[in-house]
C-alpha positions, 0 to 999 in steps of 0.5 A: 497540493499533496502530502506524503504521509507514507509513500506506499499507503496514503497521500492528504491534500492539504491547501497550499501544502509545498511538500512532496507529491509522489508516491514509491515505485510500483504505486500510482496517486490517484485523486479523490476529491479537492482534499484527499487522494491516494497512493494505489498499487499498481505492480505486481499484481499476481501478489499480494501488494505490500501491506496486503493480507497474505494468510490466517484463518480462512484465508483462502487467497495468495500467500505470496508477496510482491517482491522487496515483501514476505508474509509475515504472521501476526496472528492466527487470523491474519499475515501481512506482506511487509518489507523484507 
């Protein structure tokens, strides 16, 4: 059984958990092992995934975010796609 601990980054399976087994739009469980599986990103994937690193220092990749996301700096080193 799965629980839903945010519904864009992870899902723990726990033993006889009853609650709720899915993860948002644009994202894929993937299963792990007896214990653990995971929600993945599977949209946009010319963009940086929500949650994504988007820029700093030494970045050298996208700094665009997917949609409902905007780069938001954190520091020198490093900006990440959060939700808008």
């Amino acid at each position: 059984m799965l629980m839903v601990v945010h519904e864009f980054l992870w899902l723990s399976i726990v033993t006889g958990w009853t609650g709720p087994t899915q993860c948002g739009t644009g994202w894929t469980c993937t299963y792990n092992n007896d214990y653990f599986s995971q929600c993945l990103y599977t949209g946009d994937t010319t963009k940086n995934q929500p949650y994504g690193q988007c820029g700093g220092r030494g970045w050298t990749g996208s700094t665009e975010c997917s949609k409902g996301y905007y780069c938001a700096y954190s520091n020198e080193f490093f900006s990440q796609c959060l939700p808008n």
